[in-house]
C-alpha positions as CSV (number, residue, x, y, z in Angstrom):
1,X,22.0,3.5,5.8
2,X,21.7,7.3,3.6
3,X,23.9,7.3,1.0
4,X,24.3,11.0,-0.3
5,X,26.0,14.5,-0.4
6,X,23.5,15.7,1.7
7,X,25.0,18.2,5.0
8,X,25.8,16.6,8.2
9,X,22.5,18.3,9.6
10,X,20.1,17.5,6.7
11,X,22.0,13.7,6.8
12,X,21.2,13.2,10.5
13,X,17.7,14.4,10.5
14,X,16.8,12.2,7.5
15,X,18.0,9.3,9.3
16,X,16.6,10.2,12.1
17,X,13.0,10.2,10.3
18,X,13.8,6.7,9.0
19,X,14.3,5.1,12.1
20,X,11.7,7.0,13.9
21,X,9.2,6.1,11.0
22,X,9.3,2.2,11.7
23,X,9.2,3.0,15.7
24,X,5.8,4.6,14.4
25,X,4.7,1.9,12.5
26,X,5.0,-0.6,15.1
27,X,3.2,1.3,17.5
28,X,0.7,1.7,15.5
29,X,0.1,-1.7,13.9
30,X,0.1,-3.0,18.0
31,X,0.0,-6.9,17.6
32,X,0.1,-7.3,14.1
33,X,3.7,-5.6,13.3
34,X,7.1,-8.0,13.0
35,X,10.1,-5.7,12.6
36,X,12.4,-8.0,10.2
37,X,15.8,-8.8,12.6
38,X,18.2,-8.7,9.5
39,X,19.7,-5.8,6.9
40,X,19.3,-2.4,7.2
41,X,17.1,0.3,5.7
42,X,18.6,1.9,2.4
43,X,18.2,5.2,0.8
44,X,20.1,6.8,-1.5
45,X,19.3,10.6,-2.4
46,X,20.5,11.6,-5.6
47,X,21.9,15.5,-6.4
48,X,19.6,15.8,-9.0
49,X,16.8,14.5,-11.1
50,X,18.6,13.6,-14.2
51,X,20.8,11.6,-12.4
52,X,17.6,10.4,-10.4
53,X,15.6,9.0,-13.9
54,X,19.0,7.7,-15.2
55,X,19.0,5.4,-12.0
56,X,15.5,4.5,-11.6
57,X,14.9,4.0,-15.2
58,X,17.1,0.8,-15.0
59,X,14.4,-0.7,-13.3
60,X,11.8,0.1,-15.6
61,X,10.9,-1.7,-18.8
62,X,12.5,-0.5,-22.2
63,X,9.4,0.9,-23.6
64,X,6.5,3.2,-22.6
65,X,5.4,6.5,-21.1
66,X,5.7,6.7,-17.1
67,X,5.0,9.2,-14.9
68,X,7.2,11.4,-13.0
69,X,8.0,10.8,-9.2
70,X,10.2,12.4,-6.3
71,X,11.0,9.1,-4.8
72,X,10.3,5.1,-5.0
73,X,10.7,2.0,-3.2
74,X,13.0,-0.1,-5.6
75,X,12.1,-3.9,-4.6
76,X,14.6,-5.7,-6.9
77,X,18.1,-7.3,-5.6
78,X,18.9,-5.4,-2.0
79,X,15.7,-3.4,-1.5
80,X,16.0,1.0,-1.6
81,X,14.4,4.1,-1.4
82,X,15.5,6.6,-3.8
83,X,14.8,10.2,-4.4
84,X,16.6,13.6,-4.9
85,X,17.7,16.4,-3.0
86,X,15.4,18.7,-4.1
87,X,12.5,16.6,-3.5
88,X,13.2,14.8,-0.2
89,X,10.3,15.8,1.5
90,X,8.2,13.0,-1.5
91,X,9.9,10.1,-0.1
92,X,9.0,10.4,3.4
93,X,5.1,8.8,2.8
94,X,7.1,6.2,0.4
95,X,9.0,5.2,3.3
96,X,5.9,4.9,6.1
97,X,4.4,2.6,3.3
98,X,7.2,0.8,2.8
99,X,8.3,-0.2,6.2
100,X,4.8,-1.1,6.5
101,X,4.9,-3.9,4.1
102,X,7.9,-5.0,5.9
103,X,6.3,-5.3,8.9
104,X,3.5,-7.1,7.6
105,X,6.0,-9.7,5.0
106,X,5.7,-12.5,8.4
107,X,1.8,-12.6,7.6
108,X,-0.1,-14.7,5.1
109,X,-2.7,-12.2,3.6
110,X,-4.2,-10.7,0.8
111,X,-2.9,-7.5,-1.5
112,X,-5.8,-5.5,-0.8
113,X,-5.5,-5.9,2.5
114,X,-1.7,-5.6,2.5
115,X,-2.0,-2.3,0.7
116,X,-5.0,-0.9,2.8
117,X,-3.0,-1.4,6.1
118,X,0.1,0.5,4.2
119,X,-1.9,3.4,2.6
120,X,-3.8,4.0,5.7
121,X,-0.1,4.0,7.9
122,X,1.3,6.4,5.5
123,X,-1.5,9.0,5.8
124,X,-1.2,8.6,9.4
125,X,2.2,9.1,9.7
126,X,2.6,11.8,6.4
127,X,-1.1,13.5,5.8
128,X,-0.6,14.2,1.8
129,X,-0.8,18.4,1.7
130,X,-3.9,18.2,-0.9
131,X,-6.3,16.1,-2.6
132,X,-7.0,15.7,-6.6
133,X,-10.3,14.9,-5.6
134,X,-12.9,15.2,-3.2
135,X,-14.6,12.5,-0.9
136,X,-17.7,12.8,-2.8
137,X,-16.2,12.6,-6.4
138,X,-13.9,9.9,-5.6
139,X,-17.2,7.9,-4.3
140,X,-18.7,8.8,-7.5
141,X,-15.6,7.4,-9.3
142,X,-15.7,4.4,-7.5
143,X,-19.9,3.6,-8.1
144,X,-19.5,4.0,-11.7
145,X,-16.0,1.4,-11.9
146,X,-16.4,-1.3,-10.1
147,X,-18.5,-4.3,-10.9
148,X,-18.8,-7.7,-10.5
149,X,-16.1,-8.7,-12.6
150,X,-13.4,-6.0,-11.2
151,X,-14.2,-6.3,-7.6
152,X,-12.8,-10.3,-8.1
153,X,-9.8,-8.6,-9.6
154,X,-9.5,-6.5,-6.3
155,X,-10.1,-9.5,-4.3
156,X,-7.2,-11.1,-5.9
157,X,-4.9,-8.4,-6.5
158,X,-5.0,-8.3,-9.7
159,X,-6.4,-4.7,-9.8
160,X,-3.1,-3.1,-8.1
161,X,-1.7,-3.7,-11.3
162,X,-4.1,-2.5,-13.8
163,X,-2.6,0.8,-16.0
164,X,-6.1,2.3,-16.1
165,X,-7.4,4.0,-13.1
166,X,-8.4,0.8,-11.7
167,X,-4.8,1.2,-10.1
168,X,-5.4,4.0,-7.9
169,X,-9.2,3.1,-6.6
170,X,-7.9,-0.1,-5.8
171,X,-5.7,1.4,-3.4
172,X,-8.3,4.0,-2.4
173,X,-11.0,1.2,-1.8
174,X,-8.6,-1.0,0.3
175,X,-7.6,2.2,2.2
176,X,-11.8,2.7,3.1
177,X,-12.2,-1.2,4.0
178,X,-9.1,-1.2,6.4
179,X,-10.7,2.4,7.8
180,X,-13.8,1.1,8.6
181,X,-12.6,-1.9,10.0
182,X,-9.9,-0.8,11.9
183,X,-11.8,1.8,13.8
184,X,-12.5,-1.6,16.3
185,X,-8.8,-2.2,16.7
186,X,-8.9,-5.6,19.0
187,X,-11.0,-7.3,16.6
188,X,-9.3,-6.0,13.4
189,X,-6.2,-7.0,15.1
190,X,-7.8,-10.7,15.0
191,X,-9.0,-10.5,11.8
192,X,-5.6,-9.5,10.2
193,X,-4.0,-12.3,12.1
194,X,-6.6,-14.8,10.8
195,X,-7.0,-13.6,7.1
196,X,-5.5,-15.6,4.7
197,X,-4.2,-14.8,0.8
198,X,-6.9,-18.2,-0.3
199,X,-9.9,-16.7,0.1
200,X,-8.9,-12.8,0.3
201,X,-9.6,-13.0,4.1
202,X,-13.1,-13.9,3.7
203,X,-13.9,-16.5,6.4
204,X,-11.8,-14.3,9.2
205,X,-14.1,-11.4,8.7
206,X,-17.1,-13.0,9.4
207,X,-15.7,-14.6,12.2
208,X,-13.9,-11.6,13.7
209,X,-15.4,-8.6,12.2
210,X,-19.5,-10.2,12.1
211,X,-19.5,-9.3,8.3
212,X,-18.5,-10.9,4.5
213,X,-16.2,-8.6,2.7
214,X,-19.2,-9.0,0.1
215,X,-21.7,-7.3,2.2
216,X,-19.2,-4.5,3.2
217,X,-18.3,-3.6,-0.5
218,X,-21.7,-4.0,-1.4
219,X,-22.5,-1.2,1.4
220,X,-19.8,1.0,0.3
221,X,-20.2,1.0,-3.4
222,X,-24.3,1.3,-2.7
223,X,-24.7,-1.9,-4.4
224,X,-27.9,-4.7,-3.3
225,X,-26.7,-7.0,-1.4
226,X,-25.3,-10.0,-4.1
227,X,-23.0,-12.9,-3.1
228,X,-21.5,-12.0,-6.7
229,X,-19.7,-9.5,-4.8
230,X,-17.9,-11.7,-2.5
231,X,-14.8,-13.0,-3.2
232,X,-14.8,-15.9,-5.0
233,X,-11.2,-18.1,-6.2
234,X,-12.8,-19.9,-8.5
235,X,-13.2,-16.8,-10.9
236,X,-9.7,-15.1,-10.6
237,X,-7.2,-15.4,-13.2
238,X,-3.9,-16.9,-11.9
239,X,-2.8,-16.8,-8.3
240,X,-3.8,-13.8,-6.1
241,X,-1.6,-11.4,-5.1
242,X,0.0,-10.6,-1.9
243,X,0.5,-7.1,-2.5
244,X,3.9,-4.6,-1.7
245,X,4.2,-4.6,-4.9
246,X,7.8,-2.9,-6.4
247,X,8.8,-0.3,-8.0
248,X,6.1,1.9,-6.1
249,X,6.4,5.9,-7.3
250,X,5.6,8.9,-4.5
């Protein structure tokens, strides 16, 4: 459902994208996907951005600094996507990450898994035009944040909603774990299916994937091999997170 003043022709070809988007996302996430059977997909494109911050800020808290965006995912009372006309283009990879999470709500596991599967969808389906950073200095970035104590925070979820840059390697290391591992489709496709929120999906990827989530981290962030990096429950704080989590800016 588009609600806007957009023309006929712009109107039909945004909902076109839409539908075609979770047809994409199914295909892609082969065994794993569950499209939800009830409601409907919602955006609303605003005429400008005034009116666009005067909507979304409703859903922000009364006080603070937050950045800018050209579209979000509003996940409070009936779920939207919002944007402006000027800027439609910024909610298209908002809406391949979206759907994604949708079509991963039926399953039981972990944020950064949740998120890793969403981010990596979303640059599939719309390849973002340019990159802050390199490869090699976002690798850099990562070796020098995370340690023992963080990477529990990742395991739980906690780190996807850190203020500090934590927030965006947390989504970058989740979108490396899922690439690596889903380069072997049948057996990540088990290993989603078997991961579980309790243990951060621990147990399924040594059974399905012939690795701890430890060891691979470990390997990634050019660490010695430590069982201090695996995840362990009985250090997070609070209950771990399952990820999608709302209010997500493009």
């Amino acid at each position: 459902m588009l609600l806007s003043t957009l023309q006929s022709n712009v109107a039909e070809a945004t909902l076109t994208f839409v539908n075609r988007t979770l047809q994409r996302v199914e295909r892609i996430l082969d065994g794993v996907a569950h499209v939800p059977e009830r409601g409907h997909d919602i955006l609303v494109v605003f005429d400008d951005d005034d009116t666009y911050y005067r909507y979304v800020a409703h859903y922000y808290p009364e006080a603070g600094e937050f950045a800018g965006s050209g579209g979000m995912y509003i996940n409070a009372g009936c779920g939207h996507f919002a944007t402006v006309k000027s800027d439609l283009r910024s909610i298209e990879p908002v809406i391949a990450h979206e759907m994604t999470h949708a079509c991963l709500s039926h399953l039981p596991i972990p944020a950064w898994l949740n998120e890793g599967i969403a981010v990596s969808t979303e640059r599939r389906l719309c390849p973002p035009s340019s990159a802050v950073s390199t490869p090699q200095q976002m690798h850099a970035r990562h070796c020098k944040f995370w340690g023992q104590t963080e990477v529990q925070q990742f395991w739980s979820g906690k780190s996807f909603l850190r203020t500090d840059e934590g927030n965006e390697l947390s989504y970058d290391l989740a979108r490396i774990i899922v690439s690596q591992f889903g380069a072997d489709w049948g057996r990540f496709r088990s290993f989603v299916l078997s991961a579980t929120i309790e243990d951060a999906g621990d147990s399924a990827a040594t059974q399905h994937l012939g690795a701890s989530l430890g060891e691979v981290v470990c390997a990634l962030l050019e660490q010695d091999p430590s069982s201090e990096w695996a995840p362990n429950p009985a250090a997070w704080s609070g209950n771990p997170e399952r990820g999608a989590f709302s209010g997500r800016a493009g």
